[in-house]
N, C-alpha and C positions, 0 to 999 in steps of 0.2 A: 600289772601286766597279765595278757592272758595266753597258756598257753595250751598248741595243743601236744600231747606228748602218745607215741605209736611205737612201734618197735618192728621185727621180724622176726621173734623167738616164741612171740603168743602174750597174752593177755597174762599169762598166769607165770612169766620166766621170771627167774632172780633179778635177773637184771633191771626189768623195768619196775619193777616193785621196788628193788631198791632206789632209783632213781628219781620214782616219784615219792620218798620219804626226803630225802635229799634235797628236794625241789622247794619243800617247804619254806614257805616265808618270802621266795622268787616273787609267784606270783597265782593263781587261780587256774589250776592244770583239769585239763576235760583231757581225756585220756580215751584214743579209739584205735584198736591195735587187734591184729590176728586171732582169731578163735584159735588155729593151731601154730605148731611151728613151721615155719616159712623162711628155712635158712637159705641162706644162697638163691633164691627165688628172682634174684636180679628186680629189673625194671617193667615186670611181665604185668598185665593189667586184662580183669576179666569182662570178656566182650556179651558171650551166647548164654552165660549161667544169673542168676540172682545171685546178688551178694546181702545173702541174711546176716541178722544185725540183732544182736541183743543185749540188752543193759544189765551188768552183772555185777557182785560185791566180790573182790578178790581177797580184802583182808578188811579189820575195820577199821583202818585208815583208807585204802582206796576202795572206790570202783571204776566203772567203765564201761565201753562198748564195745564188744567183741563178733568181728566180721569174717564170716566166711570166706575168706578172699587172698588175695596177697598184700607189702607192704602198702606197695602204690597204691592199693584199692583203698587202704582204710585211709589213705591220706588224701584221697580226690572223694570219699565218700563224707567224710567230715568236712571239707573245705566247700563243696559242691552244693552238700541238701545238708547235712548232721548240724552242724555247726550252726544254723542260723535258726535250728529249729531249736536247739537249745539256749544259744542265748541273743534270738531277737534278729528278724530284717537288717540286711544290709553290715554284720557284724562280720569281724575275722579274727582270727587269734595275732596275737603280737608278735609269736615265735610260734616254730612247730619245735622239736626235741627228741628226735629217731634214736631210741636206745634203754639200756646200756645192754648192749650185745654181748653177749658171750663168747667171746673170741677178738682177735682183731681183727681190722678190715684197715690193712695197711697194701702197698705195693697192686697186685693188679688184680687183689680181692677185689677192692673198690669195685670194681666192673661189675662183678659177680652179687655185692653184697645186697641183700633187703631192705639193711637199714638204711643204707645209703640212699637206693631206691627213693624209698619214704620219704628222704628228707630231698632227694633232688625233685622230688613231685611237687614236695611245697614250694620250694623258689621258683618254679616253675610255672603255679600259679600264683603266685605275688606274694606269697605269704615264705621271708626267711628263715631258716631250716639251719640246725647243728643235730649231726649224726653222733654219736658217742657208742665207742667199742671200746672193750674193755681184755688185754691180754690176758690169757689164761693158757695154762700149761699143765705138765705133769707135776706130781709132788703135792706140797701144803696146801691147803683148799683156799680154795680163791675166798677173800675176803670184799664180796659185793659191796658189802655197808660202807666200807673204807674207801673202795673205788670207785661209789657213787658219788662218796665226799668229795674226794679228790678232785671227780667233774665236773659237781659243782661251785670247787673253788674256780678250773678253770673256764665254765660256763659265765661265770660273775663278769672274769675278767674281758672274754669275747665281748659280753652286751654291755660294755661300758661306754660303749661309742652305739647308736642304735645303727641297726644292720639293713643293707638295703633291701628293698622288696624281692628282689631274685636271689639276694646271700644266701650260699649253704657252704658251710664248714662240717669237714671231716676232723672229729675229733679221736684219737687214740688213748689211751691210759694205759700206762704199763701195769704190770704183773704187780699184783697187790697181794703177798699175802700171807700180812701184820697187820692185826689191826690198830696198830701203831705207826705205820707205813707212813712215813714224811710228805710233804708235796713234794713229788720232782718238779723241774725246770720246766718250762714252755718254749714248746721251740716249731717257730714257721716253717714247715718241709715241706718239696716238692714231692708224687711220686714216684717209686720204685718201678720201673718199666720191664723189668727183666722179666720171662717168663716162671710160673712156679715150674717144679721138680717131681712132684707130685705122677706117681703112674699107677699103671690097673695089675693086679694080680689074675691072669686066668683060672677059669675054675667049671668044674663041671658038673650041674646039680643031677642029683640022684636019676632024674628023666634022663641022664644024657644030654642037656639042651647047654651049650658054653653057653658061661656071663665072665666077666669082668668087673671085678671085689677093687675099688677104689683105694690106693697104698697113699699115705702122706699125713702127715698135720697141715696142710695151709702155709704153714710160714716158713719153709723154706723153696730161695730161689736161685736161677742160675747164674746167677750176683746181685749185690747189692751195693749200687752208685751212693758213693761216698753224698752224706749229706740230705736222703733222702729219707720219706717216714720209716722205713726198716731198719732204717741204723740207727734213726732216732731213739725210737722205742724199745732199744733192744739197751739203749745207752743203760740208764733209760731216763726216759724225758715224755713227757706229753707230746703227743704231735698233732698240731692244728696244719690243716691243708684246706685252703679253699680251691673249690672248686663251680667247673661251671656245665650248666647241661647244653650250650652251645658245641659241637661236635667238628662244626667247619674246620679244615684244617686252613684256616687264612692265609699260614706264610708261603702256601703253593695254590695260591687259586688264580695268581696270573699265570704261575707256571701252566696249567691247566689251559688258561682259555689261551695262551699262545701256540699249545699243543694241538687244539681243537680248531683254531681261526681256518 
């Protein structure tokens, strides 16, 4: 199996280092992910700028290719020209592996997330895509090692069945941190719709000129629907959510064109 494996946190985050040790023995990982951090960066993709690109040693188990750019960029720049220059005409990776992010991207992070981004860019060019975010909090230090494990027991378990060419899975991993940490459960969840809670601090820098100092952790919202990845995770359990970059809202598009006739 070949994969490619990207993130949103940068070439050099815990997460995806961990993840590509983790990955071992999967299958032959080419690795092309953010020069800097690109958190919350969404789905934005660079039109008027170059996106420099350089081959680099991050530890000496990995290296990789690190792109000036956003998630999206290093995944349509690998799948596009990168990828075929490294291994051969007419090639594509088997899976792509957007992660292990540092934080979660559960409820209507998703929207906002890079990695996600990343991994709905690959299904979107043929190539199927699992995002993998990792909960982290206050208190005992996250244990990356153990929650790249973790995802890749339940990465194993996703590409058990091969995944279709548009498939991208949002995957979550609870709060890891023992590095004795059990598997949790795997559990199929829809997402959390509800908006975040999250507000701005005003503030007035020394010029006199007002800003607005961003208040919240992300994960809290103004509920959480019974059964959905928020609840999941917090169980805690793994939460796999597929999802799709089709946007149409279908079950009102006769309502529409009867509004419009």
């Amino acid at each position: 199996m070949k994969i490619l494996l990207t993130n949103d946190d940068g070439i050099h985050a815990p997460g995806i280092v961990a993840l590509h040790a983790a990955l071992e023995g999967l299958g032959e990982v080419t690795t092309v992910a953010p020069a800097t951090v690109q958190s919350a960066a969404g789905h934005g993709i660079t039109f008027h700028q170059p996106l420099m690109c350089r081959h680099l040693r991050v530890n000496s188990t990995m290296e990789g290719w690190a792109v000036d750019g956003r998630p999206a960029d290093c995944t349509k720049v690998a799948l596009r020209s990168l990828w075929e220059e490294l291994h051969g005409e007419g090639t594509r990776p088997d899976v792509t592996i957007s992660g292990m992010n540092v934080g979660a991207n559960v409820g209507i992070n998703v929207i906002y997330s890079g990695t996600v981004a990343a991994a709905v860019e690959s299904a979107f060019l043929g190539v199927p895509a699992i995002a993998v975010s990792l909960h982290i909090g206050e208190g005992p230090k996250t244990r990356f090692d153990r929650g790249a494990w973790i995802a890749r027991q339940a990465i194993d378990r996703v590409l058990e069945r091969p995944l279709e060419p548009h498939a991208v899975i949002n995957m979550n991993i609870p709060r890891t941190e023992r590095d004795d940490a059990p598997m949790p459960p795997i559990r199929v969840v829809p997402m959390n719709t509800a908006p975040g809670v999250d507000t701005y601090e005003k503030r007035t820098s020394p010029s006199g000129q007002i800003y607005y100092w961003p208040k919240g952790n992300g994960m809290e919202f103004a509920h959480t629907a019974e059964g959905t990845d928020v609840e999941a995770l917090w169980d805690p359990a793994v939460t796999v959510m597929p999802l799709s970059f089709d946007l149409t809202d279908h079950a009102r598009m006769q309502d529409w064109r009867e509004r419009l006739a």
